[in-house]
N, C-alpha and C positions, 0 to 999 in steps of 0.2 A: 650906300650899303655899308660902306664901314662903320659910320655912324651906328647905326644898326645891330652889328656884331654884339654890342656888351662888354666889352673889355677881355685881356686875356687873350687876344687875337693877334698875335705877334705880326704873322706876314700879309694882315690887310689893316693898320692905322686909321686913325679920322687925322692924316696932318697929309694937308694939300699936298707938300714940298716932297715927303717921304712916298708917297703915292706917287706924284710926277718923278720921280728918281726912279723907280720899280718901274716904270712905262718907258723912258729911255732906255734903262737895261735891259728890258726883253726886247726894243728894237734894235739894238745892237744884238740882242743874241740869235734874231729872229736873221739879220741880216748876214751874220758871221757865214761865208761861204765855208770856210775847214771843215770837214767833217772828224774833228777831234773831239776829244774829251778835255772841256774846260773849266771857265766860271763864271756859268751864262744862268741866267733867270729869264724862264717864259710864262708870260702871262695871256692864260687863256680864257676867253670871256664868252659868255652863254647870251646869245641875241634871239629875242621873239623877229622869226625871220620875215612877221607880217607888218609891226609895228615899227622893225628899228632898234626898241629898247634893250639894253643889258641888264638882262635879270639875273646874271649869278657870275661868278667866275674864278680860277683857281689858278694854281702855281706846278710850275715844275723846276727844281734846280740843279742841273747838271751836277755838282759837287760840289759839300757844304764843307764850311772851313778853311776854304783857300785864303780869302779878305780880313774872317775875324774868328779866331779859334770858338769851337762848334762843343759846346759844354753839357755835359749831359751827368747823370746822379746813375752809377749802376749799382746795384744793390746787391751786395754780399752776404755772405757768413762769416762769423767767426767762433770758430769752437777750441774749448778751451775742457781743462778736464782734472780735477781734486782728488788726487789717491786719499788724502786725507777723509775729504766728507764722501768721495765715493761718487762722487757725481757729475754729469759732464753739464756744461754752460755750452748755449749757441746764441749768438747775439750778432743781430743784423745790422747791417752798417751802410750810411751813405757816401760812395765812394766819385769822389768828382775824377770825372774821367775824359780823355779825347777820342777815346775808340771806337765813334761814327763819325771821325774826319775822313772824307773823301769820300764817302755814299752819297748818292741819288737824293733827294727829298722832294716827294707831291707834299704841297702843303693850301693854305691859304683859299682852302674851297667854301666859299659864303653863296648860297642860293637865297632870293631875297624872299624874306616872311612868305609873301602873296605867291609864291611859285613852286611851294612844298609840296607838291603834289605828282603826282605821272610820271614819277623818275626818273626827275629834271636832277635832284640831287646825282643820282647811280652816272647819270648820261656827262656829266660834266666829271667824274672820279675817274669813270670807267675810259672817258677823251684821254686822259693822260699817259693809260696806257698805250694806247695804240700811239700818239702822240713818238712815245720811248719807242716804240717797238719799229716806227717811219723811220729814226734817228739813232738807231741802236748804239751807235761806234761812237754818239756825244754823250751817254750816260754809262755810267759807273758799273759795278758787279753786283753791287747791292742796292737797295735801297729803302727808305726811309719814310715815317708817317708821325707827327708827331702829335698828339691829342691834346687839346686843351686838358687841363684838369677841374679841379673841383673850386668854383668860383662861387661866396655867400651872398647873400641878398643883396649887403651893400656893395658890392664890386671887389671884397679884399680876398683874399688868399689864406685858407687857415696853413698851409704847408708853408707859404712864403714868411708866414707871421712866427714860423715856431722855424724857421732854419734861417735863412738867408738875410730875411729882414731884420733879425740880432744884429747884423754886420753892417750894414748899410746905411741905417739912420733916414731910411723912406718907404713908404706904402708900395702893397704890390700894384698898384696902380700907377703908381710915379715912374717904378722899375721897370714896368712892361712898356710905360710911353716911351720912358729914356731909348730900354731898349731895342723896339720897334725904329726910331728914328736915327739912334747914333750908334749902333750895333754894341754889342756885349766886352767890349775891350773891358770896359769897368765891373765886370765880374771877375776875369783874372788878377785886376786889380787889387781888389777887396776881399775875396773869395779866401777864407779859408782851406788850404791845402789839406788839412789830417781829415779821415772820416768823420763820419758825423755817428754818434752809436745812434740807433732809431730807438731803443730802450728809455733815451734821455728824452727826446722829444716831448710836447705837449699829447694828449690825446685827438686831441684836435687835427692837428699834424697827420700822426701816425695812420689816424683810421681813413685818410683820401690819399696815402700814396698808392703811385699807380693804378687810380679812378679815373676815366674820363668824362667833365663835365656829361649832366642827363642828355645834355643837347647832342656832345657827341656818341651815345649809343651806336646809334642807327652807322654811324662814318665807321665804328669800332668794327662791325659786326660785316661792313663790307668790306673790309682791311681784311679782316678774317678768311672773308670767303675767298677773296684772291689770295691768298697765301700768308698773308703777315701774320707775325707772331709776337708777344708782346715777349720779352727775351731779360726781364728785371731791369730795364734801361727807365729811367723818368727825368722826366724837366726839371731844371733847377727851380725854375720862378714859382711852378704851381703844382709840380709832383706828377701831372697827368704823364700817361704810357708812350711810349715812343716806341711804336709797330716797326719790325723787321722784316724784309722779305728779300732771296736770291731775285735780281732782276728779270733772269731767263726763267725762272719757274711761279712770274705774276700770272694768273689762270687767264685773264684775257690776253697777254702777250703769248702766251703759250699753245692759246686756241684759235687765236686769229688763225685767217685766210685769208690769201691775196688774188683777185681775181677781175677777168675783167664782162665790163657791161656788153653784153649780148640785147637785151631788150630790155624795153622801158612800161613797167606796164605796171596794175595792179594784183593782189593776191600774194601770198607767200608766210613766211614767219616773219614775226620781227628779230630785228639784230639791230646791232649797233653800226654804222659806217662812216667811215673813213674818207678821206682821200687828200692826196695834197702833201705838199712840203714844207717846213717850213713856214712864212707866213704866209703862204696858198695852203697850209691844211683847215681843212674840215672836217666837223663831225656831228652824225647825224641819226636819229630812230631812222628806221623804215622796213619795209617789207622784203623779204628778201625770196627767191624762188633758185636753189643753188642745184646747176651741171655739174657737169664733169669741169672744164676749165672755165666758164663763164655765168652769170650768174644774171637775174632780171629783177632789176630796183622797181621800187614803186613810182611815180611821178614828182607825188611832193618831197618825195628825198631826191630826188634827181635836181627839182628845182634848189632844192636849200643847199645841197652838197655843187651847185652849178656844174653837173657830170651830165653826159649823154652817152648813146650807146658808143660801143669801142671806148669809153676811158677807163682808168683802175683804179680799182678800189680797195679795202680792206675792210671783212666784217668777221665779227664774233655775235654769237646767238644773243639774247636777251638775257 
């Protein structure tokens, strides 16, 4: 699946080593008994529960920044103003910045080509929250989304080729592998500290910041509907949006329900469901028929979520 991706895909690589690194780390974070706030990465993976197979899966990380400063381009004004000619200048400026050190980040959600369909995407976005919402007291106060940007036919970067790559002396393709496997130390390295005026830029450049690649539309637009805001924050490597949102006020964190199985049966609405801790959660479509305190799943969520009556759960509607 990484293969897959296209390039541009920071937190899912095609390099064996940096992938087996990512799978250690969320078993340790999976394992970590504390329930604190740390700097843990989980990796959550979407199985056809008939087959076996891993058709998608995505990222959660407790708190970005802690291991290698967390870089980001916030986009300013600056206005300036001529008694002389009588007129005022506004010019917008790329400002490198660390003020999403310590937020939340879902990231790294790849569903594979052949599974685009039935809301296999939503159902794997949407796992993360309730995910947060099982572990409240291990994620942060805000959190974080960050979009691919605008990647050309041949795999380069027109943002990274009129900013960053002046400095560097390598393709945004070299930059993303580097930084995908050996983390981004070598942008503070390198990294021009003064703004960048966007005035100066290429047009190339100018006209895809804060765009998210076509492919991420659809991700943008469910960012959206839970809460995230895009807040002038963009990626250094590729320009694309880096969504915002108060962690308490994610719409599916906000609307869950926690309740437990009374009956195992068919009929109802669907929602999304829940259950589990940790590496015993789960999450799952199914039908749902909601009491007062207890609720009646359908069967095949019963079997995928391995719940029966009397266990609990957590759902939000569809």
């Amino acid at each position: 699946m990484a293969k897959l991706t296209g390039g541009g895909f920071t937190n899912l690589p095609p390099d064996r080593d940096a992938l087996r690194g990512k799978l250690a780390r969320s078993k340790e974070a999976f394992e970590r008994t504390e329930d604190t706030l740390g700097d843990d990465l989980f990796v959550l993976v979407l199985e056809n529960v008939v087959t076996g197979e891993v058709r998608g899966t995505c990222q959660i990380f407790t708190q970005v920044g802690q291991h290698w400063p967390f870089y980001s381009y916030r986009i300013g004004t600056l206005t300036k103003h001529s008694e002389a000619l009588n007129r005022t200048f506004r010019a917008e400026l790329l400002n490198l910045t660390n003020d999403l050190e310590g937020c939340s980040e879902v990231g790294g959600l790849f569903l594979h080509p052949n599974e685009r369909a039935g809301g296999l995407g939503m159902l794997l976005a949407r796992s993360r929250y309730l995910f947060i919402r099982a572990h409240r007291a291990r994620f942060a106060e805000r959190v974080l989304a960050e979009l691919r940007g605008i990647i050309d036919e041949s795999g380069g970067s027109p943002f990274w080729d009129g900013v960053a790559g002046r400095f560097f002396g390598m393709s945004f393709q070299e930059a993303d592998e580097f930084n995908a496997i050996h983390g981004n130390q070598f942008i503070a390295d390198l990294m021009p500290k003064h703004p960048v005026y966007v005035a100066m830029l290429p047009e190339s450049a100018r006209q895809v910041i804060g765009l998210p690649h076509p492919s991420g539309r659809a991700a943008m637009r469910m960012l959206e509907k839970e809460g995230f805001a895009y807040e002038n924050y963009v990626d250094i490597f590729d320009g694309g949006p880096t969504m915002l949102a108060r962690t308490d006020q994610v719409k599916t964190i906000q609307e869950a329900h926690d309740a437990k199985v009374a009956h195992v049966a068919g009929g109802g609405e669907q929602a999304l469901i829940s259950t589990g801790r940790l590496a015993d959660f789960r999450c799952a479509y199914g039908d749902i028929q909601a009491g007062e305190d207890s609720v009646t799943i359908d069967p095949a969520a019963a079997n995928a979520l391995d719940i029966a009556e009397g266990g609990n759960i957590t759902w939000v509607a569809r």
